[in-house]
N, C-alpha and C positions, 0 to 999 in steps of 0.2 A: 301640699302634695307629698313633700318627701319629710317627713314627720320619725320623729320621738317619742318615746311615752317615758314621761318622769313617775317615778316613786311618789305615793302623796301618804300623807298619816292614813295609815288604816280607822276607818270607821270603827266606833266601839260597840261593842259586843254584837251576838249574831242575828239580832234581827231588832228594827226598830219602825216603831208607827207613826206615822204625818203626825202632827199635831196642827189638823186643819185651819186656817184663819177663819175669822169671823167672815162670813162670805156677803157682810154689807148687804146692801139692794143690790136682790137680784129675784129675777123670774121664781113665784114657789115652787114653778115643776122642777127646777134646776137644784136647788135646795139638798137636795138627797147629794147630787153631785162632788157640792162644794163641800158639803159638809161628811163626803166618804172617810173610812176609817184606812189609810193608805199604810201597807206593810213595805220599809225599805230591808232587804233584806244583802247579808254582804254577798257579792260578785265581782267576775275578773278581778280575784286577788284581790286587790285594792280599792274596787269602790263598794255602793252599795245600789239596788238597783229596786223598781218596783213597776207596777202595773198600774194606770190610772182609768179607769172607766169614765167614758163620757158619750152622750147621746150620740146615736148614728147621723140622724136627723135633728137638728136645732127644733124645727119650727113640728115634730114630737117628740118632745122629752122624755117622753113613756113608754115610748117605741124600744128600738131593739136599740142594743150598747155596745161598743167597740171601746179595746183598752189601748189606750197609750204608755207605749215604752219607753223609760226614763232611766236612766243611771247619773249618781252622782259623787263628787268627791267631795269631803271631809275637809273644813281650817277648822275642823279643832273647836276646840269651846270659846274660840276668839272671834267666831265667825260673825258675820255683820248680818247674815242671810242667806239669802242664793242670789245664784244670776243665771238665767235659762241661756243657751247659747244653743244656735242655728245656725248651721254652715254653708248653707246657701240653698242651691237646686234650682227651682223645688226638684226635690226626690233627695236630697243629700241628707245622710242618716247623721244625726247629732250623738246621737247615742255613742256610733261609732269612734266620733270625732275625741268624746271626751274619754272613750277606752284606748282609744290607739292613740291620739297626737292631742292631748293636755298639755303638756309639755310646751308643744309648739306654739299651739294656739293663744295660748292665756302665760299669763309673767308668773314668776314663783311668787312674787308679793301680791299682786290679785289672789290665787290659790291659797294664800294665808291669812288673805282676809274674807273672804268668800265661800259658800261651798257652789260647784262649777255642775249646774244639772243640763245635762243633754237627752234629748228625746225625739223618738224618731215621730215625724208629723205623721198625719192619718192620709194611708195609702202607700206608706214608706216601712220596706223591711221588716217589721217588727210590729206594728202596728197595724192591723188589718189592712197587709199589704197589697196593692194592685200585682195584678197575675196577668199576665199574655202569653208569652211565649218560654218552651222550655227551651235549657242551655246549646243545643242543638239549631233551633230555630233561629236564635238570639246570633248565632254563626253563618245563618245561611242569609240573616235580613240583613248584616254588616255590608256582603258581599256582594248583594243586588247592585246594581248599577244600572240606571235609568240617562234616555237619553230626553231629559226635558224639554229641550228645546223643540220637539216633534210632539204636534198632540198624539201620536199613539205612544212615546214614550212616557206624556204626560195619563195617559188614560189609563195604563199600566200601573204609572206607580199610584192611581186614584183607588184600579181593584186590591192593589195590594191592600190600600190603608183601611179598607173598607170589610176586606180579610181578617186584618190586626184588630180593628175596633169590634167587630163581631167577637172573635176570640178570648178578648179584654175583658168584655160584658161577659161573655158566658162562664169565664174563671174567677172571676173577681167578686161580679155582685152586684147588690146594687150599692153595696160601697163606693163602686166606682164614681155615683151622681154627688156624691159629697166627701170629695179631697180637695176641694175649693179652699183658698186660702180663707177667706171670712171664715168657715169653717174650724179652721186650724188654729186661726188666732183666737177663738170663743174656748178652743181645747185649752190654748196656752192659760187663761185668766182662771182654767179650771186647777191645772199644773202649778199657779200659781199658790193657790189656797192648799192645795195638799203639802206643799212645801213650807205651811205656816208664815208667810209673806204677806202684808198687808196692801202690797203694792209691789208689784213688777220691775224686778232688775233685769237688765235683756240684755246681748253684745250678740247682732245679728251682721253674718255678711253674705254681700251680693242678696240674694235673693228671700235672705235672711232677714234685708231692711225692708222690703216690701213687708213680709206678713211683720215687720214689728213695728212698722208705720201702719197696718193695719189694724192691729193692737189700739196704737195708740189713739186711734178715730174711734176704735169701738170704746175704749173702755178710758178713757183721761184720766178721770179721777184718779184711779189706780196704776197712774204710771209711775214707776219711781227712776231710776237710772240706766237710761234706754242709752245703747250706742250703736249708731246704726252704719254699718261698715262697708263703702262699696254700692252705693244705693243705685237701687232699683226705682224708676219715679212711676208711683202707680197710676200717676195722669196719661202712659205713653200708650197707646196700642200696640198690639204685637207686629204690627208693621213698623209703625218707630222704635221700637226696643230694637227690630232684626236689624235695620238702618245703619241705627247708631252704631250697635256693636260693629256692622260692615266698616265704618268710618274707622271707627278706632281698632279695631284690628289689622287696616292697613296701617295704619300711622304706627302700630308698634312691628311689624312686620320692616319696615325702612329702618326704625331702632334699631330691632334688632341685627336686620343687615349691616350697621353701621358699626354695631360692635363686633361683629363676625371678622370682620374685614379687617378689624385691627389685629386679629388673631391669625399666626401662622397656620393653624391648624382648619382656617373659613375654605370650604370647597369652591365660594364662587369668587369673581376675580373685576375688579374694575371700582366703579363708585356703587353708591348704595343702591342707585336706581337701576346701573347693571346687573346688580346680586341678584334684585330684587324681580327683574326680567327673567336671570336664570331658576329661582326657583318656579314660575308661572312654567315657563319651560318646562319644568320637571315632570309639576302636577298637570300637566296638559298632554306630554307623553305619557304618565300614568294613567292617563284615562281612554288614550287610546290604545296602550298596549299592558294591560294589569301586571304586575309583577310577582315574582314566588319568592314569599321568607323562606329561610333555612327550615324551618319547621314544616316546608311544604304547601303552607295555605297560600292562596291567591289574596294576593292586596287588590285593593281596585281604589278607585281613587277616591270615596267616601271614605274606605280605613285611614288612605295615606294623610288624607286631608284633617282627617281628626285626630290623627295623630300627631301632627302636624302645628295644629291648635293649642295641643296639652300644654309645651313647655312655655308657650306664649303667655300661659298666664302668673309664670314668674319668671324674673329676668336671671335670678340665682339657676335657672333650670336652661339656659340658654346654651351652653354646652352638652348637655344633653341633644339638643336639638340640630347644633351643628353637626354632633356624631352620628346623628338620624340623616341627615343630609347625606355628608360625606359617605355614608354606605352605598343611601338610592343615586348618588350620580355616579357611582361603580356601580348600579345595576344591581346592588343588595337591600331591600325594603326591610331588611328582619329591625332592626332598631326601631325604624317608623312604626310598622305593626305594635313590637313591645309598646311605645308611647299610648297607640291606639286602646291595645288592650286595657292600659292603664288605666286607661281614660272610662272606660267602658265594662272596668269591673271585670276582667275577666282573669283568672288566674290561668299558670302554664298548664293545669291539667283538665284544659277547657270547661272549668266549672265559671260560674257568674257569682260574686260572695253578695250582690244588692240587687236593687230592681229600679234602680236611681233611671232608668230611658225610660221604662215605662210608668213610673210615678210622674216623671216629666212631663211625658205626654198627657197624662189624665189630668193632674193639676192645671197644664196650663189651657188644655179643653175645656175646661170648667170654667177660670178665669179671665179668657180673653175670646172676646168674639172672632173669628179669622173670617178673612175674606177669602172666599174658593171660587170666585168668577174667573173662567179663562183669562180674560183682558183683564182684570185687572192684576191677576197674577202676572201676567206679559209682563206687564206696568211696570208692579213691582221687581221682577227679576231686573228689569234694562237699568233703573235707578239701585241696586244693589250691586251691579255689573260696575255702574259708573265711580258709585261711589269705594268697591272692593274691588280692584281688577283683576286683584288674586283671588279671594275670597270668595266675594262675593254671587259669583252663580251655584257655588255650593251652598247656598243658605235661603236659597227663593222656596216658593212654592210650598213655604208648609203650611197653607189654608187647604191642602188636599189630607193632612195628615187630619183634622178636625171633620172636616166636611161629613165621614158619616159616621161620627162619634155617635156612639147611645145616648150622650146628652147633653143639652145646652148649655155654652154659657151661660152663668148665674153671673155675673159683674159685668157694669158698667166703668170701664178706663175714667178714673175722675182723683184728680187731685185731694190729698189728705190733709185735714189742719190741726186733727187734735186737739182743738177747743178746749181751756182751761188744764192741761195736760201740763206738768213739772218740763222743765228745758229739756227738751232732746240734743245729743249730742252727735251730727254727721260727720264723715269723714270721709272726703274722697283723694283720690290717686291721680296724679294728673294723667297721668299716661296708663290708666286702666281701661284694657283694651275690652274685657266684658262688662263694667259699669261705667259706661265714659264718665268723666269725670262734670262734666256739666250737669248731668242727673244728682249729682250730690250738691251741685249750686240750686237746682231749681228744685228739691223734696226742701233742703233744710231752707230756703225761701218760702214755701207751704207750710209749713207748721206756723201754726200763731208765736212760740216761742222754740229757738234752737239757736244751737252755734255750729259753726262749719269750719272743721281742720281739715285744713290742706298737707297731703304728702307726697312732696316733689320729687317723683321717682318714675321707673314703668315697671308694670305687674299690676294683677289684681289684689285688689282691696291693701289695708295697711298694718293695723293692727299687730296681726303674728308673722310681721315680717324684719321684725330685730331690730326696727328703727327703736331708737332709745327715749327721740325725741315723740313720736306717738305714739310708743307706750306707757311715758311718762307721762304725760296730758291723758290720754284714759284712765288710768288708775287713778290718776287723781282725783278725778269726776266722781269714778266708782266709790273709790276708798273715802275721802276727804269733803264730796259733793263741789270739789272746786271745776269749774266749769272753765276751757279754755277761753278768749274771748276768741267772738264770731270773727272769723277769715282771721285765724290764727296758722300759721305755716310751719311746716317740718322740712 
């Protein structure tokens, strides 16, 4: 989140062409694909970038084409290959990740052995991106505030979704029936041959490990050095994903109060489970009484709460968070909001720079079936209530956000193995409050071969988070093919 962008060798000369790999067995209509004549051309300064075409539709090859946006950096003539990297989402732009925070994300000895290709998935940014709503919109839907608990508040926020989905379809396309991750990962194997790779280097997180554990079912043969960072287990339905994450975001919520409290500067006062009382407190008068940032705007308790969220998902960003506190219990939200914005892509001169909530949305309509039955939404909310007492009633109810999407889920929630597929390498967080950390036991358990590092810390995923010890054991894998052994600890 709070990122650097390092200097990398400049690419040599001003324009240069894929040297497509062999594209193996594969489909003849797909043939044209694998074998496109791809232009990198130099961009932002320092990398070089290009445009990939790949079928709208898998199942017509023939049909209409959409391009995937890629950028890459340069190790030079020592380089071992690429390694495609995915920052999560879905909707999170990679493209971006490798322009603005390379640096952060990847080691300077990775980037000396590698060139680092980021690209934005299909229906993200740059990529025949999903469309809804203009920046304006985007400001007035932040602000809604629904009272769930009442079916007419529920029935409300159903015409809103029903609003949004209409709107989505009419901007978008029929783009919008294929940003399904299956989809994405068929793009990726294509992204793979234009980059002259005969086999797939990946380093995906959070949301990044689902489509590269889907990768890895589609296409095994061709996996080469997959590290899947923060996993996502594509066996869970979107009700156990929202679950889990409840669970573990309270458990890093008590964390976090626990380190607050050591600090002179923590607004609340007593043991963890008092802090942790007064922030419910907070967000509970926030929602009955919405608050004004210095910029004027009204917070209501959906902002405050997702802003609320942001620094939760690094522990380095935990002062941030107290500072966001300590304003809203004097009655000042403007910190909270900035967080929110943050979070939500929004810059001060109310422009939006991604479309990361609406790629969201359309990815995971496609991906996961939701349940929108009254009662069982109840259900769900009272078991997300129990298991988040903070949290959790802000995270129910999004089988209304699907319910009248223009189209169906295409996937069945089912366990991946990768069959004959080179070792994959997992790695979870123990105290990762958006991929709990058991989803990294039970994916690299699913693959017929993998090893599982553990890194014993709170924050999401681990990788580019400065441990020394799990970025040495990745690079090694990468650079070396040295494999940590499975339930290896940092």
């Amino acid at each position: 989140m709070l990122a650097g962008c390092g200097l990398l060798p400049q690419p040599p000369g001003p324009s240069a062409s894929g040297n497509a790999a062999d594209p193996g067995t594969v489909d003849q209509a797909l043939k044209s694909y694998y074998t496109q004549d791809v232009a990198w051309e130099d961009c932002e300064q320092q990398f070089q970038c290009a445009k990939v075409e790949v079928p709208l539709d898998y199942a017509e090859p023939d049909g209409k084409r959409i391009e995937i946006a890629a950028i890459r950096s340069s190790a030079g003539n020592g380089s071992k290959g690429s390694i495609l990297l995915n920052p999560g989402g879905p909707g999170g732009s990679g493209y971006d990740t490798v322009k603005d925070s390379l640096a952060y994300m990847t080691t300077e000895e990775l980037r000396r052995n590698y060139d680092i290709v980021g690209f934005d998935p299909r229906g993200v940014k740059r990529s025949a991106p999903v469309k809804c709503m203009s920046d304006k919109e985007k400001d007035e839907a932040r602000q809604v505030q629904y009272d769930l608990d009442t079916d007419a508040g529920l029935a409300e926020a159903a015409r809103d979704s029903k609003e949004l989905a209409q709107e989505c379809a009419e901007k978008t396309g029929e783009v919008l029936g294929h940003v399904d991750t299956v989809s994405a990962a068929k793009d990726m194997d294509i992204l793979r041959a234009a980059v002259g790779d005969a086999k797939l280097n990946y380093l995906g997180f959070s949301y990044g490990t689902f489509l590269g554990a889907t990768y890895a079912d589609l296409f095994p043969e061709r996996v080469g050095r997959l590290v899947l960072d923060g996993a996502l287990d594509p066996s869970l339905s979107n009700a156990e994903v929202t679950l889990g994450q409840a669970k573990a975001f309270e458990a890093a919520i008590h964390s976090y109060a626990e380190s607050c409290l050591q600090s002179s500067d923590c607004p609340m006062d007593g043991t963890a489970d008092d802090a942790v009382g007064q922030i419910r407190d907070l967000i509970a008068a926030v929602e009955d009484n919405p608050m004004t940032a210095a910029d004027g705007r009204l917070v209501t308790v959906g902002m405050f709460v997702s802003g609320f969220i942001v620094p939760l998902y690094n522990d380095q960003n935990w002062p941030a968070l107290t500072a966001a506190l300590k304003g809203a219990f004097g009655g000042d939200p403007t910190e909270m909001l900035r967080l929110s914005d943050l979070g939500a892509e929004r810059q001060p001169d109310g422009s939006y720079t991604g479309n990361s909530t609406e790629a969201f949305t359309a990815i995971n309509c496609l991906d996961y079936p939701m349940e929108s039955g009254l009662d069982a939404m109840r259900e769900e909310a009272k078991a997300l209530e129990d298991a988040s007492p903070t949290l959790g009633r802000y995270l129910a109810y999004g089988g209304t956000t699907c319910e009248n999407w223009s189209y169906d889920a295409v996937r069945t929630p089912a366990p991946v193995k990768a069959e004959g597929a080179d070792p994959i390498l997992v790695v979870g967080t123990t105290g990762d409050p958006a991929t709990p950390y058991e989803w990294a036991e039970s994916m690299a358990a699913s693959f017929e071969s993998a090893s599982l590092l553990t890194f014993e810390a709170e924050g999401h995923t681990a990788y580019s988070r400065g441990n020394k010890c799990v970025q040495d054991a990745v690079d090694a894998y990468f650079i070396d093919g040295t494999m940590p052994k499975d339930g290896a600890v940092c």
